[in-house]
N, C-alpha and C positions, 0 to 999 in steps of 0.2 A: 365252360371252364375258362376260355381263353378270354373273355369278356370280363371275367370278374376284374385283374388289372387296371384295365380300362375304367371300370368304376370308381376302385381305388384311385385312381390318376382325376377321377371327375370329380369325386366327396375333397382330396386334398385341393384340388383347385378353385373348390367352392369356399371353400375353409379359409383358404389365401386370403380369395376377393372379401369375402364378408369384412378379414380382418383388416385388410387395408382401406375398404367404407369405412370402418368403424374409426378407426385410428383416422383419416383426412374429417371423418366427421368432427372426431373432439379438436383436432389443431383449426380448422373454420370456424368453429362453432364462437361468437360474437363475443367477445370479451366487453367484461364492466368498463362503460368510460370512465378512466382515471385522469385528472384536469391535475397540474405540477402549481402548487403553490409553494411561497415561500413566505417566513414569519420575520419581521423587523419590531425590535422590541427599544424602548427607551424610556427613560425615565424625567418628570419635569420633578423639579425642584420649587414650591412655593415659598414666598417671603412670608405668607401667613394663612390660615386655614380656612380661607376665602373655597369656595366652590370654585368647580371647573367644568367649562362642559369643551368639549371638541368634537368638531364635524369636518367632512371637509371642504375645502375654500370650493365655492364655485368656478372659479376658474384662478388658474395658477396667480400666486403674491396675492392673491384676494382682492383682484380686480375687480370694476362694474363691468366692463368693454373690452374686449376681447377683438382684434383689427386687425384683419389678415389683406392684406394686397399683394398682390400677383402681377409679375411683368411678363407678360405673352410672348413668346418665339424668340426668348434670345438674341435680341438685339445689343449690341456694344452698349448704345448708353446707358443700360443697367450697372456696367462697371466702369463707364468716364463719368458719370454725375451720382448717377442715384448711390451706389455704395460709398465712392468717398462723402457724399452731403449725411446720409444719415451714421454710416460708421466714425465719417471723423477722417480728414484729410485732404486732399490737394484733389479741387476737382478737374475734371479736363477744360482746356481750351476749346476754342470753335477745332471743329474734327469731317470734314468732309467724306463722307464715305462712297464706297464703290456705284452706290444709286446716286450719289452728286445729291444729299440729305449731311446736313449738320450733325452728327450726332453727339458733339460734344455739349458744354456748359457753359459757364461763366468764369473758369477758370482760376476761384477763389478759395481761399482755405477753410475749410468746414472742422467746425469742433465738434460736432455732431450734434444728432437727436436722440434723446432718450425717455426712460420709465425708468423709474427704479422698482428693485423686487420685496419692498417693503421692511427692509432687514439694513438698510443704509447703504447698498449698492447700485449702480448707476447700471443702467442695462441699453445700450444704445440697439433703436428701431432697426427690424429687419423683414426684409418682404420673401417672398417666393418668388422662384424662377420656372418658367414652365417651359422646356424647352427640345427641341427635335435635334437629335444627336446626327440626325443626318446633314444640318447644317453647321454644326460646331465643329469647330480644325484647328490647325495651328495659326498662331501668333502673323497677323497680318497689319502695319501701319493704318490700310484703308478697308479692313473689312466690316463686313454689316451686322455680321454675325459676331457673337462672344467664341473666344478660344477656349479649349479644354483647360488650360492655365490659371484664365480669367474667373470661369464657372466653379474649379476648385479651390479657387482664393476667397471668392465669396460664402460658398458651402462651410468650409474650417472655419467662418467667422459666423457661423448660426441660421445663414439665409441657405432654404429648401429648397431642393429641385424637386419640381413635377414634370410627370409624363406627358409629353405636348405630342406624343406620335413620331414617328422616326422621319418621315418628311413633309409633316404638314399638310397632308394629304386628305383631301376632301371631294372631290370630282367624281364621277359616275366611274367604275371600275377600278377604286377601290380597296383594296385588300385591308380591310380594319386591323382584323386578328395580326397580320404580319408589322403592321403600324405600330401597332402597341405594343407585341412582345420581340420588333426590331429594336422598338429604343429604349425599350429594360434592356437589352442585350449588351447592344452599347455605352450605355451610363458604367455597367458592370466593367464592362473591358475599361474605359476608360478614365474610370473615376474610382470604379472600386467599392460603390456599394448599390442595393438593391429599391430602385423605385417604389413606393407604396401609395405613390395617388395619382389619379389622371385627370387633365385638363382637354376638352373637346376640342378639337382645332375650328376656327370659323374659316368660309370662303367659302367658292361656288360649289354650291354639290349639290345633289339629288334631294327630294324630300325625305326627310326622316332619317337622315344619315348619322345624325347625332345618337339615334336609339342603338344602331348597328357598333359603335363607338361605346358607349355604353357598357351594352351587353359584354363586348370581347375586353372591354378594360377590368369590371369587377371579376369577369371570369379566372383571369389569369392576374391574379396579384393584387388589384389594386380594392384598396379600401372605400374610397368615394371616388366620385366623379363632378367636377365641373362642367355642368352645361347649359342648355338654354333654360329648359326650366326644371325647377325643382325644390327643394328647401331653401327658405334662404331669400334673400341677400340677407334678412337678421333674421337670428336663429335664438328662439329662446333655450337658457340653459340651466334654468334654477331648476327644474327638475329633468330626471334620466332622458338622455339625447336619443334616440333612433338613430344609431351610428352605423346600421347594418346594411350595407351596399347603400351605400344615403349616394344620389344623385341631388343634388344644390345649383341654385343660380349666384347671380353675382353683379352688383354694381359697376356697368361700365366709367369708367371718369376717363373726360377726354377735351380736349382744350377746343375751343371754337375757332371761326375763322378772324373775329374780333381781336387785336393782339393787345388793343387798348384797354387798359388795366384789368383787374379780376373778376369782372364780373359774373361769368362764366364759373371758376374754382369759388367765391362768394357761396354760391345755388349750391354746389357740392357741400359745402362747407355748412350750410344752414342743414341741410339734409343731416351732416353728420351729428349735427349737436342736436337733433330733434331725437336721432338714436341716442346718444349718450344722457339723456336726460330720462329715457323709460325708466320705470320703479326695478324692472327685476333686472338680472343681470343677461348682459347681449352678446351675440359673437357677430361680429357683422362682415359682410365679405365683399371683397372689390378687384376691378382688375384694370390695365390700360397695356401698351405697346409700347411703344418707345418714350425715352426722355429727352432726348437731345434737344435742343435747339430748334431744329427743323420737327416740324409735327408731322412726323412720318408716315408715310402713305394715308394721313389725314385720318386715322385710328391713335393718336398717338396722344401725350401730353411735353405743350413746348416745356424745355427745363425751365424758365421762368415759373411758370403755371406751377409744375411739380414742386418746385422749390416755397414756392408762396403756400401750396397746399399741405404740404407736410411740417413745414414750420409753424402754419400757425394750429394746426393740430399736438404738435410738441409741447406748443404754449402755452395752451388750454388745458392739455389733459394728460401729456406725461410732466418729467420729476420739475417743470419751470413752474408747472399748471396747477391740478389738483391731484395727478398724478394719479388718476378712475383707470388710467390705459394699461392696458398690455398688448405692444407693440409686437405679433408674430405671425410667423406664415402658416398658412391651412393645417399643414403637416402636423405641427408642433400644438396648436391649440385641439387637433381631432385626436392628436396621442393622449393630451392630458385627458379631456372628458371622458376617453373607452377610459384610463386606469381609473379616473375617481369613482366611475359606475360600478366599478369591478370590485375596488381593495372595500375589507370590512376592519374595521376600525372597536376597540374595545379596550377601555380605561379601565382602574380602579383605583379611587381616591383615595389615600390613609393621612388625616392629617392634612400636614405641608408637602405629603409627596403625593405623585399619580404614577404608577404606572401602564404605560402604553404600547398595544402590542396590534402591529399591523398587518394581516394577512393581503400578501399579492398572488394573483393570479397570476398564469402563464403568459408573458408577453412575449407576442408575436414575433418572431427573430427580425424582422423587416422594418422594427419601430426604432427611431433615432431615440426617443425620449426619454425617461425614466423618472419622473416628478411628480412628486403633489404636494400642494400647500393645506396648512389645516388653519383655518378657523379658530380662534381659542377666543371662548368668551371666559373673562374672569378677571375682577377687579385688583388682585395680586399682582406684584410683579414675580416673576419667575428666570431660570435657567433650564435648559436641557443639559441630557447626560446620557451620553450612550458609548457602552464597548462594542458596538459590533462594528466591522467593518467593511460592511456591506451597505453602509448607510452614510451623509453628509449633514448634518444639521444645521440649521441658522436659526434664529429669531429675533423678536423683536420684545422678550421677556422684561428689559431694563426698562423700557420707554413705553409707547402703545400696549404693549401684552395683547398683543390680537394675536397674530402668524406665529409659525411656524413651518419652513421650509424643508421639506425633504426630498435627498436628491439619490435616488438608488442606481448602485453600480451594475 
């Protein structure tokens, strides 16, 4: 008799447990993956009942070439030469730095380089910065390095920071992982937004140290990797990229010890027009060290050199040229191709109108971008027409009728 209780006490605490399995079972239990799109709708307006097809641009403005370059470790002369020559403005003087290395310029007035984005606007040439927050600081007459100031002045005008590791670190002992999620860390405090690509750092190190780099860059944050080898230097793009943890290489360009005239950027230069001349459409990728003057730690490009190289690329193939380019950094051309892979696109002709409705995927909170051009084949001239406004339109419907630009907010 005194035992039955005890029973009782042993069936309700059975009864408990089953129902709290039962109950942590349904809240664990794997829910449907739900993917957040959202719908952009708009309408063209035909001058006459010509056909229309739209697709979208292989790569953003409906470029053939797509030209990303990269200045490694943050050196000053990325902002006493290279950004006033291609942004447009006052470049620096001869600049002696704390290594007793020139890293100024020619100290002449740049009106810039550019592309236009096929809609009648001028879009002046912008590179990437790959850069270790462990040596960027405050504002120094003679420093080697770019200032926190310098790095954010160029960033607000369109040119990308990449993860170059928080101190350049490459030598036996190490710590990859703290490298690369030290100078996301960084970038954050001090600039305020969140890194999404990594660049391998070169120098003395162990073998295979680049894979260990790698590995802990796609792990934590970043989308690709720059390194020794991989996809790339040209990267075809008329059909869907393999964007997913993509490790790529990259065209060094770096001036010789010949200072007498170009013969050296010449080679560079024939290489580039051998790319720009392929049928389908190209992304192609390059990198160098400093620009100054002085050809720094002999990795570097004299500004002479740089200035002859990027001018006469301006002149050939953005808006002086035939204007095939689109001048931008890794970042910005790897945002467009993941959204163009991604959005599904779906017309309906009536007449002299179409309407157009653009399903986007969920973009990843860490993408600067938000763009894509379409393709419009159709011998009408046309207008665009949209209420929503979540969206920015351009085109080129009066003239060409090819493009259509859209810039989502």
């Amino acid at each position: 008799m005194k035992i039955l209780p005890n029973r009782i006490k042993l069936l309700v605490f059975a009864a408990l447990l089953l129902t709290t399995v039962f109950c942590f079972g349904n809240h664990s239990k794997p829910q449907k993956d739900t993917v957040k799109t959202s719908i952009i709708s708009f309408r063209i307006k035909l001058k006459s009942n010509e056909k229309i097809r739209i697709m979208p641009a292989f790569l953003k403005f409906n470029k053939h070439l797509a030209y990303s370059f990269t200045l490694d470790d943050g050196y000053r002369s990325a902002y006493l030469t290279s950004f006033p020559l291609l942004n447009g403005g006052k470049i620096s003087g001869p600049m002696v730095d704390e290594w007793k290395s020139d890293q100024g310029g020619d100290g002449t007035n740049s009106k810039g380089l550019f592309y236009s984005d096929g809609v009648g606007n001028k879009i002046p040439f912008k590179l990437g910065l790959a850069i270790n927050g462990g040596a960027i600081g405050d504002f120094s007459a003679y420093r080697g390095h770019l200032s926190w100031a310098e790095v954010k002045e160029m960033y607000n005008s369109g040119w990308d920071i990449l993860n170059h590791g928080l101190h350049h670190a490459t030598k036996h002992g190490t710590n990859f992982l703290t490298e690369v999620t030290g100078n996301t860390t960084s970038i954050q405090q001090n600039l305020g937004f969140t890194m999404s690509q990594f660049v391998v750092p070169g120098g003395e190190s162990d073998p295979g140290y680049h894979l260990e780099y790698e590995k802990d860059a796609l792990a934590n944050g970043s989308f690709s990797v720059a390194s020794y080898v991989g996809a790339g230097p040209v990267i075809k793009v008329k059909d869907k990229v393999n964007l997913d943890k993509m490790v790529y290489s990259r065209v060094f360009v770096q001036s010789s010890k010949d200072t007498i005239g170009f013969k050296t950027m010449d080679r560079y230069l024939t290489t580039f027009d051998s790319v720009a001349k392929l049928p389908d459409p190209i992304w192609y990728n390059a990198y160098t060290h400093g620009v100054g003057n002085g050809n720094l730690w002999s990795l570097s490009m004299r500004f002479t050199d740089f200035k002859y190289y990027m001018t006469s690329i301006a002149n050939k193939y953005g808006s002086k040229g035939d204007d095939s380019l689109w001048m931008a950094p890794w970042q910005e051309v790897y945002e467009y191709i993941w959204l163009r892979d991604r959005i599904k696109i779906n017309y309906v002709q009536k007449g002299k109108e179409a309407e157009v409705t653009i399903e986007l995927p969920e973009i990843p909170p860490t993408f600067r971008y938000r763009a894509i051009s379409l393709a419009i084949d159709t011998p009408a001239k046309f207008e665009t027409e949209s209420k929503s406004p979540d969206v920015t339109i351009s085109d080129d419907g009066k003239n060409k009728h090819k493009l259509i630009n859209l810039q989502f907010k």
